[in-house]
C-alpha atoms as one frame of an Amber mdcrd trajectory, in Angstrom:
protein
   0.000   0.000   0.000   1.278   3.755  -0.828   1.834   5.703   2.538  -0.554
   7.962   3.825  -4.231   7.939   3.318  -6.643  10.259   0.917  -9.797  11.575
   1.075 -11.769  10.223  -2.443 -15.517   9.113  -3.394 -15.653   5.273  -3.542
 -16.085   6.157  -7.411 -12.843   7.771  -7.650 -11.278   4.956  -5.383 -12.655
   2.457  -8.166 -10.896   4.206 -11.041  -7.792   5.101  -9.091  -6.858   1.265
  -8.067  -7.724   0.081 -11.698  -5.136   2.369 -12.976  -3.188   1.358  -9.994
  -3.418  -2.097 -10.855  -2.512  -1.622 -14.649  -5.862  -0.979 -16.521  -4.847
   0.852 -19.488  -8.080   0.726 -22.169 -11.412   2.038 -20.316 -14.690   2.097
 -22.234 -17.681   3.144 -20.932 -20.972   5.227 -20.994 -22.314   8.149 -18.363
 -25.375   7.249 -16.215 -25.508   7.948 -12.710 -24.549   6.907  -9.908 -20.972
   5.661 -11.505 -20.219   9.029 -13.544 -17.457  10.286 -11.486 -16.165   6.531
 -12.849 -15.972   7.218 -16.295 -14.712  10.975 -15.241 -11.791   9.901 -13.331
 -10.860   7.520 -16.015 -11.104  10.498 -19.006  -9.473  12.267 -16.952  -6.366
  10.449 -15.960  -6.048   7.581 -18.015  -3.681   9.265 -21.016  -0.917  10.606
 -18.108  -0.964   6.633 -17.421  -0.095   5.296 -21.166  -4.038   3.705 -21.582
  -6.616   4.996 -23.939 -10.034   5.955 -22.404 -13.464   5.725 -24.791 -16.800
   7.211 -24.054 -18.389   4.470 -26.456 -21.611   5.807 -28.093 -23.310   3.143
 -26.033 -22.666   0.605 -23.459 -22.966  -2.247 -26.043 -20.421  -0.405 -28.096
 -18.318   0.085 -24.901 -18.523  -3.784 -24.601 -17.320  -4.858 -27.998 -14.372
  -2.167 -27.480 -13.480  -4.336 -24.328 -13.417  -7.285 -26.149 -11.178  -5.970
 -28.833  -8.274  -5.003 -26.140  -8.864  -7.763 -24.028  -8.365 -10.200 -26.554
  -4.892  -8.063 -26.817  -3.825  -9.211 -23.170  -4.717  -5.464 -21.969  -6.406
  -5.160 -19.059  -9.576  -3.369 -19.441 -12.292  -2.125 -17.274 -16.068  -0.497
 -17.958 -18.760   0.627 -15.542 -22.578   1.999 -15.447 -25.349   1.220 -13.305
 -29.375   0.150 -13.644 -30.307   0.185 -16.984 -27.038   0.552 -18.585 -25.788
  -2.444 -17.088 -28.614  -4.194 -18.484 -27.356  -3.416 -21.180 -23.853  -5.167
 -21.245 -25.181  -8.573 -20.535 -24.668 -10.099 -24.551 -21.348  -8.133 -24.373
 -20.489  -9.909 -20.916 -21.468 -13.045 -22.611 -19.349 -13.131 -25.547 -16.460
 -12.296 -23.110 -17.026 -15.357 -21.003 -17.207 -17.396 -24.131 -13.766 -16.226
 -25.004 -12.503 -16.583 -21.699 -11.482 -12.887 -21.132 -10.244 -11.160 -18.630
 -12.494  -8.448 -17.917 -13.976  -5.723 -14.776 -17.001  -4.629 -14.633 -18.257
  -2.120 -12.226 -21.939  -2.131 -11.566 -22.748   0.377  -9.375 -26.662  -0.308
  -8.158 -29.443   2.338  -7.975 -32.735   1.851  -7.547 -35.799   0.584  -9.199
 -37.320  -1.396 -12.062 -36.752  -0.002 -15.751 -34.723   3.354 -16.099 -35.325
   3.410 -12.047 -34.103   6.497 -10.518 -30.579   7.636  -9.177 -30.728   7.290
  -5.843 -28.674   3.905  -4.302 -30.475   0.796  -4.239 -29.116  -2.966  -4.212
 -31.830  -4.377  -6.758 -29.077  -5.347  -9.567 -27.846  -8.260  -7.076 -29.881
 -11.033  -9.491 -29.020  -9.687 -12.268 -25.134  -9.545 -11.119 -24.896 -13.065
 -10.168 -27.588 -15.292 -12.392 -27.009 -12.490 -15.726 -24.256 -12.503 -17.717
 -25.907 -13.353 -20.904 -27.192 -16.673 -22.050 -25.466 -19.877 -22.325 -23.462
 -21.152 -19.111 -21.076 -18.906 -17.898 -19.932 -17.551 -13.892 -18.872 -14.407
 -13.340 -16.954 -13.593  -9.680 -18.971 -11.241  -7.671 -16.907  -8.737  -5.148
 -19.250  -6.393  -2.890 -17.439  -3.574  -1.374 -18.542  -1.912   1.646 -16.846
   1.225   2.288 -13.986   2.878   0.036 -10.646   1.039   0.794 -13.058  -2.381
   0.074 -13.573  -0.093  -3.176  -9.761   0.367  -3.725  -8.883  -3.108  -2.862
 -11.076  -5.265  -4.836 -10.632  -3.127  -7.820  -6.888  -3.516  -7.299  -7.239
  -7.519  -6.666 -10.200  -7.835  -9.603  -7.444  -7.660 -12.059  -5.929 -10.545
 -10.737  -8.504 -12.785 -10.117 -10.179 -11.942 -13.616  -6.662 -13.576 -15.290
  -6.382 -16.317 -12.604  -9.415 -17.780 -13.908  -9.801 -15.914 -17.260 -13.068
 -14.503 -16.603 -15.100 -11.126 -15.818 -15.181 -10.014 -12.179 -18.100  -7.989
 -11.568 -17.180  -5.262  -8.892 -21.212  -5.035  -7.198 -21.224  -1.430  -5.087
 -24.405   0.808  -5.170 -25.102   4.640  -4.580 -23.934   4.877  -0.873 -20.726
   3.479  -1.100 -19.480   4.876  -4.393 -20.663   8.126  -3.549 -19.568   8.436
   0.391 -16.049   9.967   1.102 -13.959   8.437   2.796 -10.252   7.678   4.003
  -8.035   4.991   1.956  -4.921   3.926   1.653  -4.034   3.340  -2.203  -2.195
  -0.102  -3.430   1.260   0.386  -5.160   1.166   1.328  -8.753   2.280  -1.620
 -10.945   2.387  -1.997 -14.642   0.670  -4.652 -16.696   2.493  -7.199 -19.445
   0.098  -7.521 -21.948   3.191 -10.112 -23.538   2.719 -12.443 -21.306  -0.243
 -14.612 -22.291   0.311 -17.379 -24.379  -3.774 -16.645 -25.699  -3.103 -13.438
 -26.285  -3.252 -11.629 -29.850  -0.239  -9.965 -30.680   1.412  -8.835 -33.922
   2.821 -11.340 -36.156   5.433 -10.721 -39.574   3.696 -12.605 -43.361   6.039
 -15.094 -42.477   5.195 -16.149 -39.276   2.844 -19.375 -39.007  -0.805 -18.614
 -38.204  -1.308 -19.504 -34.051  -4.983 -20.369 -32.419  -5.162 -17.981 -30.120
  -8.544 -16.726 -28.415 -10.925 -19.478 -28.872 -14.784 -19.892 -28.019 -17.057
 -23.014 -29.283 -17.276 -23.711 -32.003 -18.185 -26.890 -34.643 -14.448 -27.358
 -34.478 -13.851 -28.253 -30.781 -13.782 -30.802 -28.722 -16.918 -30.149 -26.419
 -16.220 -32.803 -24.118 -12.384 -31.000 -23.576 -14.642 -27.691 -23.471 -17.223
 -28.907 -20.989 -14.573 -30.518 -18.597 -12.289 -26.995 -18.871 -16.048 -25.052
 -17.891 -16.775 -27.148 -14.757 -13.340 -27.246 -13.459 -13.659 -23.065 -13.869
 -16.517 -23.038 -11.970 -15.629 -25.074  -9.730 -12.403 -23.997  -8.565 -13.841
 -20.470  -8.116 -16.642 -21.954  -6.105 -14.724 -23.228  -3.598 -11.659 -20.933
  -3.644 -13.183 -17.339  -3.733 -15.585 -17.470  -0.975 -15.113 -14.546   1.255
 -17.028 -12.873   3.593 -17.159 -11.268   7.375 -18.108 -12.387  10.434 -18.974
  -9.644  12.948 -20.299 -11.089  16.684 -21.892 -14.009  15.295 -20.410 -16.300
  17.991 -23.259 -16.534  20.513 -26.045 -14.128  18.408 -29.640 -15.343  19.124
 -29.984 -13.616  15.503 -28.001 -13.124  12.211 -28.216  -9.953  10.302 -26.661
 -11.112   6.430 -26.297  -7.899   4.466 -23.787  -6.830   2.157 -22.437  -2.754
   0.637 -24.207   0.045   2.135 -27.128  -2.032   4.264 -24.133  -3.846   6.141
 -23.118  -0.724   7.386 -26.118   0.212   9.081 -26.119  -3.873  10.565 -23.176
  -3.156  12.310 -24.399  -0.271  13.715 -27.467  -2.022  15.197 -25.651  -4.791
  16.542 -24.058  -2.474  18.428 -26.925  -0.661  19.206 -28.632  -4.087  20.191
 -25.676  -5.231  22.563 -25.954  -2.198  24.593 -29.547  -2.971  25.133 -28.847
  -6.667  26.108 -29.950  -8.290  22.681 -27.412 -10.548  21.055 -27.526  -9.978
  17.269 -24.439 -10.607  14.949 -23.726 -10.064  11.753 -22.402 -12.179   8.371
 -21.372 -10.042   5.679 -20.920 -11.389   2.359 -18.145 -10.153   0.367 -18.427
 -12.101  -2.550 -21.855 -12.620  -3.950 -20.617 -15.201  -6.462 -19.132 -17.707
  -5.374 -22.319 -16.923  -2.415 -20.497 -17.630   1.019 -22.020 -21.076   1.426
 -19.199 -21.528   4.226 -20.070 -18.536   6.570 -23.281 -20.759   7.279 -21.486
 -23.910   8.755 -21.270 -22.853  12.052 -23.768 -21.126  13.458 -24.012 -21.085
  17.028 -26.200 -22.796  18.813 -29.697 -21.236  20.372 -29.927 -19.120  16.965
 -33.524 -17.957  16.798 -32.761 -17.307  13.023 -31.166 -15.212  10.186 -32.235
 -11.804   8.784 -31.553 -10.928   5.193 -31.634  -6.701   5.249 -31.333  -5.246
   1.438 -32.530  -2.516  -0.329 -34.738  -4.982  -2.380 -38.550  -5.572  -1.665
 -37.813  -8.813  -3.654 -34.764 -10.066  -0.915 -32.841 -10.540  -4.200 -30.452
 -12.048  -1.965 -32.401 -14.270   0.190 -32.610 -17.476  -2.160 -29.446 -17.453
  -1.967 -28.952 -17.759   2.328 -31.702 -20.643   1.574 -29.910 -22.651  -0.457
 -26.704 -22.235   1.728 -28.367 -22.798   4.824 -30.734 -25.638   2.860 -33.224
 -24.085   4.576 -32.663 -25.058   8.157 -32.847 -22.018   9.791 -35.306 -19.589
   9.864 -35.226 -16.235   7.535 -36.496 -13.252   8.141 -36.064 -10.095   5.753
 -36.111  -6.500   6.556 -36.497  -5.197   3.715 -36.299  -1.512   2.207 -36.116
   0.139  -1.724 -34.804   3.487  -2.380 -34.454   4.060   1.226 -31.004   3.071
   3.298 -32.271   1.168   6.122 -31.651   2.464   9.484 -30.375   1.608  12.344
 -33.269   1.539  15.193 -35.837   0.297  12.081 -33.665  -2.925  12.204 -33.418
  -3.255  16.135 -37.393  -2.820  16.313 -37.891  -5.391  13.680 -35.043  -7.833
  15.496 -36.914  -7.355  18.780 -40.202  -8.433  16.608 -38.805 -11.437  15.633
 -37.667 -12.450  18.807 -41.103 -11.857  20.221 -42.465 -14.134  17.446 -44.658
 -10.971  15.783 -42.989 -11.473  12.821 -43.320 -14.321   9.999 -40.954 -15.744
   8.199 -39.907 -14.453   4.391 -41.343 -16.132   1.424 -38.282 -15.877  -1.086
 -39.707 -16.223  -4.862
């Protein structure tokens, strides 16, 4: 980490560890709340060596990626809501590649063109979209501005461990709060050093397979094996996540970005007034924590899912990891942060058995 810390936007944390971490082609498209994104990158990205787009669209911005990341660059785009909709064939056609690619979807609220104040309703979209076909893509969820720094930094990595997108999953309150962080070191990127890369080659050079996707000409049984092993290794190796006074809570707040902010708050709030709540916050979203849920202590009363979804976007997913043994609850909000008391008063309804259990769809 460079010494000393800075005052920045999560936003401008985003863009300053991708450049950090060697992202030199950035194509994109404005939409709020992940302008100051796009900004930062026109900005600053020619001082670094890179070459920053504002693609006409964000399906335009897509192809672009896949043009330079088929080069061995690494590249980076971001929008929210509806423009991330958007990028879904794009993300596809990456992931049939096998590119290395980050995307930063930073959530706001609502159905359709929504509005532009934070939400956390993209979370299905983030980890079951991607386009058609089978493909993964890893899910990181920051929750305050150095998370925003860090995984950005890391994403790079991780997207050419496994050659595959990373989806960075903030929303309006964390990429807009400031904050202190502490940048990573500054590194530069070999774009030489994939064997799968495109790179120049003289008339008499023989012709090399390079990047490859499906096609009539493989062998789909090599293809299918190379998939599952992809999938699986990031399954079990990427699960991350935070465990915050879970060891003898009578109940479990699971939230993740801006809503597990306020949880910690009300734990706190909760201990002081003698009721044991803890918290498990899920830092990936894809590969979903399935591990945080092993060992819950026992006399737990039950789990509460708290998101800025009316759907619980998130709450299938703390089902299927628990396999529905424990009880769920959801306190559940939509353009509105969730606050502190509201969750305590809704914990302390639970507990008194006033509430009833959520019906995940």
């Amino acid at each position: 980490m460079s010494k000393g810390f800075q005052l920045m936007k999560g936003n401008e944390a985003i863009a300053e560890a991708a450049l950090r971490a060697g992202c030199r082609f950035y194509a994109g498209y404005p939409i709020t709340p992940q302008s100051e994104i796009l900004e930062y990158m026109s900005a600053n990205m020619a001082d670094r060596g890179g070459v920053f787009i504002q693609g006409e669209s964000e399906i335009a911005s897509m192809s672009m990626l896949w043009g330079a990341a088929a080069c061995g660059e690494r590249v980076m785009t971001s929008s929210s809501g509806p423009g991330y909709d958007l990028k879904q064939e794009g993300i596809s056609y990456l992931s049939s590649y096998n590119l290395p690619t980050v995307i930063i979807d930073v959530m706001r609220y609502g159905v359709g063109d929504g509005e532009i104040t934070e939400g956390q309703d993209s979370y299905w979209l983030a980890t079951r979209g991607g386009g058609h076909g089978d493909s993964r893509q890893l899910v990181l969820t920051p929750a305050s501005v150095q998370e925003c720094a860090e995984l950005t930094y890391e994403a790079f990595d991780l997207a050419e461990k496994y050659r595959t997108v990373v989806i960075i999953l903030s929303d309006g309150g964390i990429s807009q709060m400031i904050e202190k962080v502490v940048l990573p070191e500054p590194k530069e990127h070999d774009r030489s050093k994939f064997d799968w890369a495109i790179k120049g080659e003289k008339k008499k050079d023989e012709p090399k397979v390079k990047v490859t996707n499906l096609d009539r000409s493989m062998d789909y049984s090599a293809y299918d094996a190379m998939v599952r092993k992809k999938f699986s290794d990031m399954y079990h190796n990427e699960q991350r996540w935070e465990n915050f006074m879970t060891e003898d809570a009578e109940l479990i707040l699971v939230a993740y970005g801006i809503s597990s902010r306020i949880c910690k708050s009300a734990v706190r709030r909760a201990r002081e007034a003698g009721m044991k709540l803890g918290l498990i916050r899920p830092i990936t979203a894809w590969p979903y924590p399935k591990k945080a849920f092993e060992n819950l202590p026992e006399g737990l009363k039950g789990l509460v899912t708290v998101e800025m979804s009316l759907s619980s976007q998130m709450g299938l997913d703390i089902r299927l990891a628990t396999e529905y043994k424990v009880p769920l609850y959801g306190y559940l909000t939509s353009k509105y942060v969730p606050t502190t008391q509201g969750i305590v008063d809704f914990c302390k309804g639970v507990l008194a058995g006033d509430v009833k259990e959520l019906e995940v769809y």
